[in-house]
C-alpha positions in Angstrom: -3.2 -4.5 25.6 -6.3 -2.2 26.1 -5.1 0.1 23.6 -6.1 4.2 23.5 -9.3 4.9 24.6 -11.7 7.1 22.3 -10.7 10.7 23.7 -8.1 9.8 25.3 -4.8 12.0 25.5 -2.0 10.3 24.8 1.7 11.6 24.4 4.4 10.4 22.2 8.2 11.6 22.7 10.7 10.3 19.9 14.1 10.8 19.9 17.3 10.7 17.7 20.1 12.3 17.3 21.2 13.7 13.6 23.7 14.8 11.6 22.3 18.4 11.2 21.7 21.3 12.3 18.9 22.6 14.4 17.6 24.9 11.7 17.9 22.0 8.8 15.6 19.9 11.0 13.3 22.2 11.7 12.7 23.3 8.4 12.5 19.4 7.6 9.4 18.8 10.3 7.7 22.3 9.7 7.7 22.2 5.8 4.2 21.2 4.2 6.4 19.5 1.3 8.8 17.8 3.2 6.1 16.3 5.8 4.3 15.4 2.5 7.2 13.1 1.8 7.7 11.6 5.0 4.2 10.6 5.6 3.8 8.9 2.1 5.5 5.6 3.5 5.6 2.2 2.2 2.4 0.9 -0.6 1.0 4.8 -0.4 0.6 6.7 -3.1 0.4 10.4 -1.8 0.2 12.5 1.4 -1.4 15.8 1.3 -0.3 17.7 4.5 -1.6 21.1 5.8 0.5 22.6 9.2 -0.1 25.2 11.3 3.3 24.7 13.5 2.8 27.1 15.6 2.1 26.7 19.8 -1.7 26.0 19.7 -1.6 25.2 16.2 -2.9 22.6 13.8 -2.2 19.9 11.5 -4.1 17.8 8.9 -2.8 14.7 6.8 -4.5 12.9 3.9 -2.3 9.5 3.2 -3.7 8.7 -0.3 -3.4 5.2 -0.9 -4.8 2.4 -3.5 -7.4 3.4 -6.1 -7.1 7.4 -4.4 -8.5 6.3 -0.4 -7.6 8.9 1.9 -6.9 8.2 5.6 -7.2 11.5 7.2 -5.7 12.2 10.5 -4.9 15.5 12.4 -4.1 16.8 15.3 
């Protein structure tokens, strides 16, 4: 396919249904720590996550992988 286009805005819905309650999940996807553990998948080293999870708010992600490259993406 064509892919996204630069500037582009896209959206992405995901869902799943969980064993847990609405404030357990929450604090799971809204927590600097535990978002730092989620997005540290596979060969990756580190993530360092700052979030703003407010309406309007922001996010920024550093995956740290081999010899300490960071891939930075926000949002």
């Amino acid at each position: 396919g064509e892919g996204v286009q630069t500037g582009e805005r896209i959206r992405l819905e995901l869902r799943r249904h969980c064993r847990a309650t609405a404030e357990v999940l929450f604090a799971a996807w809204t927590s600097e720590a535990s978002l730092s553990r989620f997005m540290c998948p596979g060969r990756l080293d580190a993530a360092k996550v700052s979030a703003d999870v407010r309406v309007g708010g922001r996010y920024h992600v550093d995956m740290i992988g081999d010899q300490g490259v960071a891939y930075p993406h926000d949002g």
